[in-house]
N, C-alpha and C positions, 0 to 999 in steps of 0.2 A: 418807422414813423407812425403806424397807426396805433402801433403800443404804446409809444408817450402820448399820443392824442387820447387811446382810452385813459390811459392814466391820470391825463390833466382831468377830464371828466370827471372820473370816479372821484377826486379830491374837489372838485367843484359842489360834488354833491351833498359835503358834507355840511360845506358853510350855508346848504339851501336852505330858504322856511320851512318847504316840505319835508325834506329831512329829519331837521327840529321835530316839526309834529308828529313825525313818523317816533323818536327817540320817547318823547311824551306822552304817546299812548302804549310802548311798549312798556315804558316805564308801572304807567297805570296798570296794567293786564298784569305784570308781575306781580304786583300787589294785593289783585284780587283772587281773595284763597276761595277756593268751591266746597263746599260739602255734601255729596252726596243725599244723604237726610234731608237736608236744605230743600235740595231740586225735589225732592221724593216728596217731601210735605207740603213744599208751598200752596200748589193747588188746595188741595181740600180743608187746608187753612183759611185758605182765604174766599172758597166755598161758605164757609160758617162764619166767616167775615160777609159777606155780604148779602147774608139772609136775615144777620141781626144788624147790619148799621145801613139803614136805609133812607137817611136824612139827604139830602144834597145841598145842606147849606155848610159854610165854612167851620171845618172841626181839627182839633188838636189832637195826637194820638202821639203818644211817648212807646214807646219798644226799650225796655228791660233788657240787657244782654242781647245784643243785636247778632252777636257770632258774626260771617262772614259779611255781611251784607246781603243778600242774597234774598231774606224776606221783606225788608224793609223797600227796596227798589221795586219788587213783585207788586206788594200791597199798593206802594206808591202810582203805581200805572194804573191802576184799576180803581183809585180813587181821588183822582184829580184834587176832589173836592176837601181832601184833610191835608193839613201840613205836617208831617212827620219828625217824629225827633228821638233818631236811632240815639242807641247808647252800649259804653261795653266798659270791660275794667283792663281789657288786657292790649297792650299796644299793638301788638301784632292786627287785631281786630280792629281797633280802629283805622290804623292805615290801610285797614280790605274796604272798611264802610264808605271809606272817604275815595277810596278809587274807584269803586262802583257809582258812588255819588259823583264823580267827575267824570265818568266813562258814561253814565248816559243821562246829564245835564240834566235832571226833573229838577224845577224850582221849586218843588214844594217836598223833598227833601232838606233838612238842613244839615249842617256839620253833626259827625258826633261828638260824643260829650263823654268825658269818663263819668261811670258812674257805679259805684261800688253798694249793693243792694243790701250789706249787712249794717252798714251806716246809716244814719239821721238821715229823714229826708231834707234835712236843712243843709244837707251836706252834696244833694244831688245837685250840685250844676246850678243852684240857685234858681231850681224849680220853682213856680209858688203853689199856694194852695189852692187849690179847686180850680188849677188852669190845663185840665186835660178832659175829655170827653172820651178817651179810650187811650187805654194800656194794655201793652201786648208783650206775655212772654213767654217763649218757648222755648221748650230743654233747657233749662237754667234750673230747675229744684233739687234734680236727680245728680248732677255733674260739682253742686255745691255745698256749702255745712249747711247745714241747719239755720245758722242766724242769717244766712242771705233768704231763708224762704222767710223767716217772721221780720226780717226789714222790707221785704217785697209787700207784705203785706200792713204791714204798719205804715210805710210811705205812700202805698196807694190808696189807704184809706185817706189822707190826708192832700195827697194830691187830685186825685179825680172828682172831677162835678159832681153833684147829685144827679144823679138818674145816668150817670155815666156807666161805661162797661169794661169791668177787666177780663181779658181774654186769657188763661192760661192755658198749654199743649204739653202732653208727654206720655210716660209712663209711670201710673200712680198704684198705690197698694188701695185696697178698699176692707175696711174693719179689721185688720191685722193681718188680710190675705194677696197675695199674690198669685195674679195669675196670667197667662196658660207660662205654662214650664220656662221658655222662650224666659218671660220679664223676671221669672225667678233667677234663672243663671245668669242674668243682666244684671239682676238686682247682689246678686254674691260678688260677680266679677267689680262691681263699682266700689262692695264695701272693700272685696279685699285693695283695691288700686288705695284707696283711699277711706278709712274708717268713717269719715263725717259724711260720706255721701250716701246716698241710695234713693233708694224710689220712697216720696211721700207719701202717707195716707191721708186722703180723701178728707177721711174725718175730723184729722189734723186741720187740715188747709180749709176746710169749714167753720173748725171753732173762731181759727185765724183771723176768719173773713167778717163773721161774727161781730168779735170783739174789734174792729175796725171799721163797723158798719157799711160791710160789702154783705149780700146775701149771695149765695149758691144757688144759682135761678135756673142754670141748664150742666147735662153733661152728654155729650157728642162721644158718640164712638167714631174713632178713626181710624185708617190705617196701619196696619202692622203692630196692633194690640193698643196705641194710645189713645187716649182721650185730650177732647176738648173743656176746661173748664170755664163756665161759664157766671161771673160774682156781677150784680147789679149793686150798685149805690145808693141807696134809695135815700136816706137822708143825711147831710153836717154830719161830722163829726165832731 
């Protein structure tokens, strides 16, 4: 008797709401992919996030290749005061953004957006012009071709405010060199995965920034050999 009594139970439990919500955040957690690097760098990312945006009135900041979700939820808790608007090109990643976005409710995250960085920025999600005050992206130059780094920068000149700030993270080459050994065999292991990718130089991503009226105002050393790049907007494009 008390085994068809648990029985009826455990079948009762399924039609619960608690149940449901139980099935619905496991649902969520499955979705959200973790990366290592992610957890390793957010901190001191967002260290140099908040020694250079020190405003507290209401700002817009876009995130370039959002990967897991994982920076963009980080950033968002320690800045109440910007509304966010992740982005990614590959689906896998948006359904991680979108379950971190719904696993810890900030409303000033919004949905992500596909957005493909070797394309027009007329093409981003119906961006407009000069409607960001900060862009932020990290490990997207190294891991893609070449024309995603000069549409990253062609669209940001065109999107972010004047006096706005693009935050770029990675590992970069500086005047045709690589260094310590470590980003060289990183840098071989990416061409051979893939010819079009490798680590940027510097003075590449300067001329870049240049010719789209971003200036190269700072560069942060970080963690485990990368850099922070830092491009100011100073005037219209």
């Amino acid at each position: 008797m008390n085994l068809f009594w648990a029985f009826a139970q455990f079948r009762k439990c399924f039609g619960s709401p608690y149940f449901a919500a139980f099935k619905g955040t496991c649902r969520r957690m499955c979705k959200m992919l973790n990366a290592a690097a992610a957890d390793r760098n957010k901190d001191p990312i967002l260290a140099v996030l908040k020694r250079r945006v020190t405003s507290d009135r209401p700002l817009v900041a876009l995130e370039i290749s959002s990967g897991t979700g994982q920076h963009v939820i980080h950033f968002a808790k320690a800045f109440p005061n910007i509304t966010w608007q992740p982005s990614e090109i590959e689906a896998q990643s948006i359904s991680s953004i979108e379950a971190y976005r719904e696993h810890h409710k900030l409303q000033n995250v919004k949905h992500p957006i596909y957005l493909d960085a070797s394309q027009s920025w007329e093409n981003w999600a119906g961006i407009q012009p000069e409607s960001c005050d900060l862009i932020v992206n990290i490990n997207m130059m190294h891991i893609s071709p070449l024309a995603c780094t000069r549409g990253l920068f062609n669209g940001v000149g065109k999107i972010l405010k004047p006096q706005g700030l693009l935050l770029t993270y990675g590992p970069y080459a500086f005047n045709g060199s690589i260094t310590p050994q470590s980003n060289v065999d990183f840098d071989h292991s990416l061409r051979y995965r893939n010819p079009e990718w490798g680590l940027r130089d510097v003075s590449l991503l300067e001329t870049l920034g240049q010719e789209n009226g971003l200036r190269l105002e700072e560069i942060v050393d970080m963690p485990a050999n990368n850099k922070c790049l830092l491009f100011h907007k100073d005037s219209v494009v």
